[in-house]
C-alpha positions as CSV (number, residue, x, y, z in Angstrom):
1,X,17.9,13.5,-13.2
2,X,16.8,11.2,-15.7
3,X,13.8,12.0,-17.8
4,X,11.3,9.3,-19.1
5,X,10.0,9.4,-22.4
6,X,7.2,7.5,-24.3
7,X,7.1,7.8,-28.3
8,X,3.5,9.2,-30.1
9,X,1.7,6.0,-29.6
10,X,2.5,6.1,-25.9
11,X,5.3,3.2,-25.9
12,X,8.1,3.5,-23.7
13,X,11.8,4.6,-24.7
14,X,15.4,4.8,-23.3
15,X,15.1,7.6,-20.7
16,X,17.4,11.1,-21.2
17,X,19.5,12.9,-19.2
18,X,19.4,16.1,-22.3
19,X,17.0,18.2,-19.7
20,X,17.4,21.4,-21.9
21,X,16.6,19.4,-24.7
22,X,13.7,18.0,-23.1
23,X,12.9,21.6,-22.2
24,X,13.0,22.5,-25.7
25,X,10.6,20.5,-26.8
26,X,8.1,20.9,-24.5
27,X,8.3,25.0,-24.9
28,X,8.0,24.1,-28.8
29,X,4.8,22.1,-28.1
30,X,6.3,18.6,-29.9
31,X,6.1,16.9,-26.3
32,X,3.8,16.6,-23.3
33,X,3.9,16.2,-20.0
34,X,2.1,12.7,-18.8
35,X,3.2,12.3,-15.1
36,X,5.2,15.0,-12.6
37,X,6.7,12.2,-10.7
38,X,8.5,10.1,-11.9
39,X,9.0,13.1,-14.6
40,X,7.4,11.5,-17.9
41,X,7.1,13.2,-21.1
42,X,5.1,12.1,-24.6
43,X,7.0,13.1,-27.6
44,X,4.3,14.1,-30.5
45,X,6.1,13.3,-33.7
46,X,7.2,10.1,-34.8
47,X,10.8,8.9,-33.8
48,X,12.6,5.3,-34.2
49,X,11.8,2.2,-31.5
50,X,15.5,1.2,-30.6
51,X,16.1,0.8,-27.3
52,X,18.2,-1.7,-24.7
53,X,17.9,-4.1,-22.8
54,X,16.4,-3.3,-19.3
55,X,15.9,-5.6,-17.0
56,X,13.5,-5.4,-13.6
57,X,13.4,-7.2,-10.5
58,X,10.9,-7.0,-7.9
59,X,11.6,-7.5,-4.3
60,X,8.1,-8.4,-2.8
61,X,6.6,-7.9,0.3
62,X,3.8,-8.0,2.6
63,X,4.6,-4.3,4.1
64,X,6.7,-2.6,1.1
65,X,7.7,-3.5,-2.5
66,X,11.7,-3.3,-3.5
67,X,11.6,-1.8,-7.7
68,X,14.6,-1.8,-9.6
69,X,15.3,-1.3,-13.1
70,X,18.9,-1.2,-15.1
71,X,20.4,-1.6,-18.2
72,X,23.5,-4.1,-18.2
73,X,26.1,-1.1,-16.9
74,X,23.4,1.3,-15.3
75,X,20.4,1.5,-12.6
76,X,17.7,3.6,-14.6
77,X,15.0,3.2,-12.2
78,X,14.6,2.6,-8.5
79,X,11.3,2.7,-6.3
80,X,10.1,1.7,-2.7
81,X,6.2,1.1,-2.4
82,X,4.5,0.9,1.3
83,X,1.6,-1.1,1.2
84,X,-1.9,-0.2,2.5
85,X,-1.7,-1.8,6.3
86,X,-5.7,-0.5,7.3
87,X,-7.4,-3.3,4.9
88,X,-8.3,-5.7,7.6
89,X,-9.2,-2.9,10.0
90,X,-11.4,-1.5,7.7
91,X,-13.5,-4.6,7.1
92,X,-14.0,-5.4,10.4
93,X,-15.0,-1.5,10.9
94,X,-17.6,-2.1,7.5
95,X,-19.1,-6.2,9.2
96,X,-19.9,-3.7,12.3
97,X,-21.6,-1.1,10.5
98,X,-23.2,-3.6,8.2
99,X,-24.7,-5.6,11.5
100,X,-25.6,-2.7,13.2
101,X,-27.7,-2.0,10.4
102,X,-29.3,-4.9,9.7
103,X,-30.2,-5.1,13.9
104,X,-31.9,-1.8,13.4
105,X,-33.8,-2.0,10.0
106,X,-34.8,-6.2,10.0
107,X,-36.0,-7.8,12.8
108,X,-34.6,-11.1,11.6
109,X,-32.8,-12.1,8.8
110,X,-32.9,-15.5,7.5
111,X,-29.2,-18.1,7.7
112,X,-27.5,-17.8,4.2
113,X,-24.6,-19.8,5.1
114,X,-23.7,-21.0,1.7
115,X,-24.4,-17.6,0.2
116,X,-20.3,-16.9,0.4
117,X,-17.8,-16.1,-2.6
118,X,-15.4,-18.6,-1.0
119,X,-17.9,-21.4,-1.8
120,X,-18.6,-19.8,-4.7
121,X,-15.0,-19.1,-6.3
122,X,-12.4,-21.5,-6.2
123,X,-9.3,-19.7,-5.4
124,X,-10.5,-17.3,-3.6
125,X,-8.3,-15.1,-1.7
126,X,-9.1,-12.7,1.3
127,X,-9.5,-9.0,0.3
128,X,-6.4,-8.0,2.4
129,X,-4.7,-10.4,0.1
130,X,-6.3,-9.3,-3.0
131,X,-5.5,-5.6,-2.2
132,X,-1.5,-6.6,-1.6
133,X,-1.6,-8.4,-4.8
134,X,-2.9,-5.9,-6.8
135,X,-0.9,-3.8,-5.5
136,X,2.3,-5.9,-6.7
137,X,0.7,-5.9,-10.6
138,X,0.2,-2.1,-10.3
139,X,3.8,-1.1,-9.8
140,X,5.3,-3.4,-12.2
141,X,2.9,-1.9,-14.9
142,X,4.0,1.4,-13.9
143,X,7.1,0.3,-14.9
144,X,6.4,-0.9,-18.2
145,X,4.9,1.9,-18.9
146,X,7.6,4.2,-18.7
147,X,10.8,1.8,-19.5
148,X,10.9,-0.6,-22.0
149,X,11.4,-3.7,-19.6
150,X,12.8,-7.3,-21.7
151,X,12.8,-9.5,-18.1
152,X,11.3,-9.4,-15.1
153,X,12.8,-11.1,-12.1
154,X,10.5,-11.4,-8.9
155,X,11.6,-12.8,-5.7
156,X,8.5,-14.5,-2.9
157,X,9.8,-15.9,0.0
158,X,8.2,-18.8,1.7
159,X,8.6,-19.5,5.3
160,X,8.3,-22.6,8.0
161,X,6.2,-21.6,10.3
162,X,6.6,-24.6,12.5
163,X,9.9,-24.1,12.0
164,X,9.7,-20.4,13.0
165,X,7.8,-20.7,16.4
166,X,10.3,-23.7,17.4
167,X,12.9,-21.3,17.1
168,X,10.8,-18.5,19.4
169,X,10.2,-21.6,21.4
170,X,13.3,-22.8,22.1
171,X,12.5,-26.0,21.1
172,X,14.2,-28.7,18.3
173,X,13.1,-27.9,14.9
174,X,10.4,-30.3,13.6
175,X,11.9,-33.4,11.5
176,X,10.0,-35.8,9.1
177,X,6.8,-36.6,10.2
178,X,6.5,-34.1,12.8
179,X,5.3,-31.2,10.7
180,X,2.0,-32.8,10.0
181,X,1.6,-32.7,14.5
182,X,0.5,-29.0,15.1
183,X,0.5,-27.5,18.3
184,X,-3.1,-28.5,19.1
185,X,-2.8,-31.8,18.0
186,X,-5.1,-33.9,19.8
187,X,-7.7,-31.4,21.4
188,X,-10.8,-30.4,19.8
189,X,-10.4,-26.7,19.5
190,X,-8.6,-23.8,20.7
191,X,-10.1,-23.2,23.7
192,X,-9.6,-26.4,24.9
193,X,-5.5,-26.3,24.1
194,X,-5.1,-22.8,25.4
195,X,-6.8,-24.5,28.9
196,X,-4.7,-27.0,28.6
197,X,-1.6,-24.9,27.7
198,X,-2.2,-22.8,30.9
199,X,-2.4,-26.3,33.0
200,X,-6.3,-24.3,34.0
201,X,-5.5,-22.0,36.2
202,X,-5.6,-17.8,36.0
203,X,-2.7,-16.3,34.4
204,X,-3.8,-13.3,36.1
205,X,-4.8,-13.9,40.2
206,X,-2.9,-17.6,39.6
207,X,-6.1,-19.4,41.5
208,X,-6.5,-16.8,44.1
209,X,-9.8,-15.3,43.6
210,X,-11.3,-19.2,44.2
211,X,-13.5,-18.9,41.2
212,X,-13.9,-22.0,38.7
213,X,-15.0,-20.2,36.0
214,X,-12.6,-19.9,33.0
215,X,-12.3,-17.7,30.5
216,X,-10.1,-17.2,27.1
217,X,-9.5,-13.9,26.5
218,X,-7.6,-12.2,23.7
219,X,-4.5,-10.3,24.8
220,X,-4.8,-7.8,22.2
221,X,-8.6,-7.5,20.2
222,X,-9.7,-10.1,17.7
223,X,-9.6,-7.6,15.0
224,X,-6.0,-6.6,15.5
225,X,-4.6,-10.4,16.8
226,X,-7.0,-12.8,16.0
227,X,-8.0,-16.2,17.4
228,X,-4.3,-17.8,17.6
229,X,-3.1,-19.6,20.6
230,X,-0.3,-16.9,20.9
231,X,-3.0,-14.5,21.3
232,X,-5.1,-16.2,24.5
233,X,-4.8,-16.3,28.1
234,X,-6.3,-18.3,30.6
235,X,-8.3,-16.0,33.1
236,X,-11.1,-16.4,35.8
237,X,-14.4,-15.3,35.4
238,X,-13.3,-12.7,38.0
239,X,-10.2,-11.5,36.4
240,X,-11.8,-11.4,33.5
241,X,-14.9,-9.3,33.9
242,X,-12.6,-7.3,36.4
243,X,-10.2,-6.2,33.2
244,X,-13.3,-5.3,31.2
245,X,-14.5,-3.1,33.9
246,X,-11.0,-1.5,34.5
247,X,-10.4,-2.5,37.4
248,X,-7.4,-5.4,37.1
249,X,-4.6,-5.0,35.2
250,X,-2.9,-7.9,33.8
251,X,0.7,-8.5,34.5
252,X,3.2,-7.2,32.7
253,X,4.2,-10.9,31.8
254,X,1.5,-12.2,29.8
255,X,2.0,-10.6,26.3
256,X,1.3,-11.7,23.1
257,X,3.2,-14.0,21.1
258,X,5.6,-13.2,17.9
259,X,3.3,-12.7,14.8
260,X,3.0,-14.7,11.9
261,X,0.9,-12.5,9.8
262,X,3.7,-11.1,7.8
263,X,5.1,-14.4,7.0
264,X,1.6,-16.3,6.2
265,X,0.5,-13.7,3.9
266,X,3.5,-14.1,1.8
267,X,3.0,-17.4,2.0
268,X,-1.0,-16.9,0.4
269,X,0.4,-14.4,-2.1
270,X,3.4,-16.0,-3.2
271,X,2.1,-18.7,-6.2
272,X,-0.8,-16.2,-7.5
273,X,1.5,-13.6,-7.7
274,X,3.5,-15.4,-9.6
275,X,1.5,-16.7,-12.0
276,X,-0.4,-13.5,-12.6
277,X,2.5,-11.8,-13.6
278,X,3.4,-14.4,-16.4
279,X,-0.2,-14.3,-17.6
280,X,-0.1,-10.6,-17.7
281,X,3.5,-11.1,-19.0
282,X,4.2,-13.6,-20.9
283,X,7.4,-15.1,-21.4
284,X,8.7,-12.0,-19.8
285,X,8.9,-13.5,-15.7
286,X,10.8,-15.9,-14.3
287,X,11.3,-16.5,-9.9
288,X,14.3,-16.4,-8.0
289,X,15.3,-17.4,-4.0
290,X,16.1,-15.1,-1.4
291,X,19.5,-17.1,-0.6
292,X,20.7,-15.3,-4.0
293,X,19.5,-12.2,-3.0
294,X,21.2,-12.2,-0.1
295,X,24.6,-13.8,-1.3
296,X,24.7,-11.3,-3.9
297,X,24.2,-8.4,-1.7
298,X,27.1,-9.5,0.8
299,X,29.3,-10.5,-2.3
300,X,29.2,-6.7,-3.5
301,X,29.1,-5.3,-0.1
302,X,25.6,-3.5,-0.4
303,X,23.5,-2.2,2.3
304,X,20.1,-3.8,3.0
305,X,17.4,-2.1,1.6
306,X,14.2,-2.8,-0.6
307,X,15.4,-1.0,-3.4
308,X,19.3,-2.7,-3.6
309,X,17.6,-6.2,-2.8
310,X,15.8,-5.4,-6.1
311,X,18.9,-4.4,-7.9
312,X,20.4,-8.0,-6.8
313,X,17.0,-9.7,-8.0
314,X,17.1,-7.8,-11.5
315,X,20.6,-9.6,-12.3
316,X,22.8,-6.5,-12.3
317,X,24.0,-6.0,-8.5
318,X,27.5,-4.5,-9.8
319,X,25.1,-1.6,-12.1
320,X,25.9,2.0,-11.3
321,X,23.4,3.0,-9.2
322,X,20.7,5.5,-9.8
323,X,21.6,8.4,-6.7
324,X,17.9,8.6,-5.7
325,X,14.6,6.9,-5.4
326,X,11.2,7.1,-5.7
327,X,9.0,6.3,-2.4
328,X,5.5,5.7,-3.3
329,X,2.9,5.2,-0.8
330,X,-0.2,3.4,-1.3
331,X,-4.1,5.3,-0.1
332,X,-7.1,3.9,0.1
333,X,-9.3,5.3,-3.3
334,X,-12.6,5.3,-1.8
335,X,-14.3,6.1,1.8
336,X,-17.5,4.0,1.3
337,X,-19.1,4.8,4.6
338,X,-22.3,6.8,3.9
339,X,-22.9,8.0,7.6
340,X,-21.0,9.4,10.7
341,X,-21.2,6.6,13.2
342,X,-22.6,9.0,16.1
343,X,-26.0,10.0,15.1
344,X,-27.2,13.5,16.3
345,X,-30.1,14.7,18.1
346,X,-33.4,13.7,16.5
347,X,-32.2,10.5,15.2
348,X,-30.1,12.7,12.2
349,X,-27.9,10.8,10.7
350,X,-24.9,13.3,9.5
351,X,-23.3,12.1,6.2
352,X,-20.0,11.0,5.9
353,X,-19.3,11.6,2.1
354,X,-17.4,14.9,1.8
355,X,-17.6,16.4,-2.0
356,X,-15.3,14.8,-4.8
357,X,-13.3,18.1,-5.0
358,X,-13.2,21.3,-2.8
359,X,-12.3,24.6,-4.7
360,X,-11.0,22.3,-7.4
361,X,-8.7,20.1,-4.7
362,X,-9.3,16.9,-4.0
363,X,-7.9,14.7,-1.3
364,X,-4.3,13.3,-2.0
365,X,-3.7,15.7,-4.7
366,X,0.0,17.1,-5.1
367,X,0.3,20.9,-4.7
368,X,2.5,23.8,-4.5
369,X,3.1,25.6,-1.3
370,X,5.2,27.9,-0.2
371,X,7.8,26.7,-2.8
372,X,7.8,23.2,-1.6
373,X,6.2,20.3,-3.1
374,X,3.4,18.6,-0.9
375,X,0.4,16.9,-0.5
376,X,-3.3,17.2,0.6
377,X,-4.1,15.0,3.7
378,X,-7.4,17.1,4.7
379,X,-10.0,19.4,3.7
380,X,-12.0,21.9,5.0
381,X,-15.5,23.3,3.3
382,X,-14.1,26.6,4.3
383,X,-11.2,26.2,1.9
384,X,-8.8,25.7,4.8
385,X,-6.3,22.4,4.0
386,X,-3.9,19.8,6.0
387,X,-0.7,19.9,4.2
388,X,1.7,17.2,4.7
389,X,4.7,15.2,3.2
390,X,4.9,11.6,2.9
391,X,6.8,10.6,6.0
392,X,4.1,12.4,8.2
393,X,5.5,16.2,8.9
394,X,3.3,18.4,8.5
395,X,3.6,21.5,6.3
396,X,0.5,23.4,7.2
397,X,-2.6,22.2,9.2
398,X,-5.0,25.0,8.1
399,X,-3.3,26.4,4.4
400,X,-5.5,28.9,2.3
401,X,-6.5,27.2,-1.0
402,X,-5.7,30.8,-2.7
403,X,-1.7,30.2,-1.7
404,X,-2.0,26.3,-3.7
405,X,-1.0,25.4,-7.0
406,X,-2.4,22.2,-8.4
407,X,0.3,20.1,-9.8
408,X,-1.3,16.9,-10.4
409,X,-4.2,14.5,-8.9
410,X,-2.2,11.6,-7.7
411,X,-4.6,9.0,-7.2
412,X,-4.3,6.5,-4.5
413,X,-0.6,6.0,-5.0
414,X,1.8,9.0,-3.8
415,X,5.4,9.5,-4.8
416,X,8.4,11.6,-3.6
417,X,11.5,11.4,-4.9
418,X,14.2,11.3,-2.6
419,X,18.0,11.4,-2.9
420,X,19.9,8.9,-1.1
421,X,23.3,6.7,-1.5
422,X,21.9,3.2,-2.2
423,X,25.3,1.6,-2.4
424,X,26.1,3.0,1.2
C-alpha cells in the first residue's frame, strides 16, 4: 500500500511503499499522521523537493466523479466520488417549511419579485448545481494536496438533447434549422401542448366518464419530475380527483418519460467547471472529449469504470495500475432544520438539532468496532450508535459507545479503501 507524504511545510512528495520505514519515523516522533484514509503522513524535518511528474485526469459526472493519478510508468492514485443526490429534495423540503412558516406567523407578506439572486448575480447557477461543482473542486484539491500533480486533464461531456429524445422517439434526428423548432413550438405553454399531445381526451377512462373537464397531472411529483412534457398526462376532472382520493389507478401504460436531468446538468456544469479549475489552477488544466476516452479504453482493452475512464483522461492508459481504490462518498455537513415537523401536544414544538458531539462522537465519524473499520450513521442520547459501512450493511444498529474507538472525524466526505482489479 502506498503511503502519502507531505514535507514540513505541508507540500506534497512522491508517495512510499517503505511502510516500516514510515513506521519508524512515526514511533521516533519525526512524522505525523494528517489523514487515516488515504493514509497521509507529515514528515517534521526538512528533506529535498524532487519529485516526478504526475499527471491527473478527472472523469466528471453528475452522479459520481472518476480520479486518477500516475506517474509516466505507474497509477499512484485512484478514487471514485458519489455525489450528494438529496440537494433538490431538500430545498423543496426547506420552501415548504419556509411557507408554512410565514402562513402561520404573517398574515400577509408583501410581492418581492425582483428580490432574487438570479436577477441579482449574473451567472448564477442553481444550488444543486453549485453543490456538484464544488464538489468537483474539492476532490481535485484533495489531490493536490497529497501528490504533487504537473497536469490536470478533465473530461465534460455535452449532450443533444433534441437529438437524445428523437432517438427515444423513434423519430429522424433534427438537421439544420430544425433544432431551433422544440417540441412545443407553436403553443403557448405546456399545458396547452400536453392537451394537444393527448389529442384531449383522458389517458386514464379514454372519454368514458363523460366529463369535460381536463386536467394535467404529474406522473410522478413535481419535486421529483418536474414540469416537463414527459412528465404530464391528460386526465378528467374525474380521473383525476379519483387518483388523489385513491380510488383509480392509472394504467400501467402511462409512465413517465426518459430523463434528461443527468444530461442537462452536465450540460450547466460543464463551461464553469472548467474555467474554475484553470482559475484555481493555472496553466495547470487543459479539456479533453469523451470519444478519446472511450477509444483509448477499447484500444487497451480496459473495463468501464469511473476510475479507468480517468486513467485514459490522465494520458497514461497503458500505466500499471494501482490494485485498489478509494470510494469516497459525499454527506450533507449541516441539518439546518430547527424543528421536528409534527408539533406535539400543546402547540410544543420539539427541536430538531441533536448536540454537535455525543460522548465525544459525532455523526459520520470513522470508528473502530469489533476489529472492523466503520462508520457512524446514527446516534442515540443514551450512548447507543447505528454502525454502518459505506455501501449500506449495517454493522450494528444499537453499538455501546464504550466498545468504539475514534479514529478520525471525517467530515462530510467518507472514504473506504477497497481492493479491486481495475484492468479486469
Amino acid at each position: 500500500m502506498l503511503v502519502y507524504v507531505q514535507n514540513k511545510y505541508g507540500q506534497p512528495l512522491m508517495p512510499t511503499e517503505r511502510c516500516g520505514r514510515v513506521r519508524r519515523l512515526l514511533k521516533m516522533g519525526k512524522a505525523k499522521v494528517v489523514k487515516r484514509c488515504p493514509f497521509t503522513i507529515r514528515l517534521l524535518y526538512d528533506t529535498g523537493s524532487i519529485v516526478q511528474k504526475v499527471d491527473l485526469g478527472i472523469d466528471a459526472g453528475s452522479k459520481a466523479i472518476g480520479l486518477s493519478a500516475c506517474t509516466e510508468n505507474r497509477e499512484v492514485y485512484a478514487a471514485e466520488i458519489m455525489l450528494r443526490a438529496d440537494v433538490t429534495e431538500k430545498l423543496s423540503e426547506r420552501r415548504e417549511y419556509r411557507r408554512s412558516r410565514r402562513n402561520r406567523k404573517r398574515r400577509y407578506r408583501s410581492a418581492r419579485f425582483d428580490n432574487r439572486v438570479r436577477s441579482k448575480h449574473k451567472g448564477w447557477l442553481a444550488p444543486s448545481i453549485e453543490v456538484k461543482i464544488a464538489s468537483h473542486l474539492k476532490a481535485a484539491s484533495g489531490v493536490m494536496e497529497i501528490l504533487p500533480i504537473d497536469h490536470i486533464t478533465v473530461e465534460t461531456a455535452s449532450f443533444d438533447f433534441q437529438k437524445l429524445k428523437a432517438d427515444l422517439s423513434g423519430l429522424s434526428a433534427p438537421k439544420g434549422a430544425e433544432y431551433k423548432w422544440g417540441e412545443q413550438l407553436g403553443f403557448w405553454n405546456v399545458r396547452e401542448y400536453v392537451l394537444f399531445r393527448d389529442g384531449h381526451s383522458c389517458q386514464c377512462c379514454k372519454g368514458k366518464s363523460k366529463d369535460e373537464r381536463l386536467n394535467v397531472h404529474h406522473i410522478e411529483s413535481r419535486m421529483t419530475g418536474g414540469d416537463a412534457p414527459g412528465n404530464l398526462i391528460t386526465l378528467c376532472e374525474t380521473c383525476h380527483k379519483g387518483y388523489h382520493e385513491g380510488k383509480i389507478k392509472l394504467p400501467g401504460s402511462i409512465k413517465r418519460g426518459a430523463s434528461m436531468r443527468d444530461a442537462a446538468f452536465m450540460g450547466i456544469m460543464r463551461w464553469s467547471l472548467f474555467l474554475r479549475l484553470k482559475e484555481k489552477y493555472p496553466g495547470k488544466v487543459s479539456m479533453t472529449y469523451g470519444y478519446l476516452t472511450k477509444n483509448a479504453r477499447i484500444c487497451h482493452d480496459l473495463e468501464k469504470t469511473h476510475a479507468v475512464d480517468a486513467r485514459c483522461i490522465s494520458g497514461h492508459p497503458e500505466a500499471e495500475p494501482l490494485g485498489y481504490w478509494y470510494f469516497q462518498k459525499k454527506v450533507r455537513c449541516h441539518n439546518r432544520q430547527l424543528h421536528k415537523a409534527n408539533i406535539l401536544k400543546g402547540g410544543i414544538r420539539k427541536s430538531n438539532q441533536a448536540a454537535k458531539e455525543v460522548y465525544g462522537y459525532r455523526l459520520f465519524d470513522r470508528v473502530l468496532y469489533d476489529r472492523q473499520e466503520c462508520f457512524v450513521f446514527g446516534r442515540r442520547t443514551s450512548g447507543y450508535f447505528d454502525l454502518r459501512k459505506l455501501d449500506g450493511i449495517k454493522v450494528h444498529p444499537a453499538a455501546s459507545y464504550k466498545k468504539l474507538k475514534l479514529l478520525e472525524h471525517s467530515g462530510n466526505t467518507l472514504t473506504e479503501r477497497r481492493i479491486q482489479d481495475v484492468t479486469a
